[in-house]
N, C-alpha and C positions, 0 to 999 in steps of 0.2 A: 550418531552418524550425521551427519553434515548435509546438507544439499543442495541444488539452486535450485530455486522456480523461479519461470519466468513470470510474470505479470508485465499486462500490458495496458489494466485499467489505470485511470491513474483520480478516482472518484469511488464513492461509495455506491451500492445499490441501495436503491429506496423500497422498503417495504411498505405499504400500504392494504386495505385499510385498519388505521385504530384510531384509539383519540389522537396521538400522534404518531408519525412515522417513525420506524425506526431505520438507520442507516446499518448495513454490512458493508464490514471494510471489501474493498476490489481490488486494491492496491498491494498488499501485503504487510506494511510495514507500521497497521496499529497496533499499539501496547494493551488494548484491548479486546483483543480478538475473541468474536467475530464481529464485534462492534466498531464501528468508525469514529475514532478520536481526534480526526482532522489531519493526520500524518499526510495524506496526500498532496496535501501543499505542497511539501519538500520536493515529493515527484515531479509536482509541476514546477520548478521552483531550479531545480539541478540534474534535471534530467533532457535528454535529446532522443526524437523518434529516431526509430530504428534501433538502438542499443541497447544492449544487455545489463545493465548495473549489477554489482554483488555489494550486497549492504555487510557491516561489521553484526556480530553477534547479537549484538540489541536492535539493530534495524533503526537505528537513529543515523549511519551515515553511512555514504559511498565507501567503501575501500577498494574498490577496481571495478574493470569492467571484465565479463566473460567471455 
């Protein structure tokens, strides 16, 4: 079954402390979930506040807005 979420972060959350931090995606759209693989750039990158995006199946690109 199909769904939208919204997300409004468009950044990882930083977990602390370890030796080093680890990042969770906030955004939705990493290939390695729940880890942050940098995908949020695109967010910042082809996205506008206030709107809804609907990404394609692999979360690599816009196909509409909702």
């Amino acid at each position: 079954m199909a769904r939208l979420i919204r997300h409004d972060a468009d950044g990882p959350i930083k977990i602390e402390p370890q030796d080093k931090p680890i990042f969770i995606c906030a955004c939705g759209l990493s290939q390695n979930q729940p880890y942050c693989d940098g995908a949020h750039s695109y967010c910042r990158k082809h996205e506008e506040e206030g709107k809804v995006y609907r990404y394609d199946e692999d979360r690599t690109g816009i196909v509409g807005e909702a």
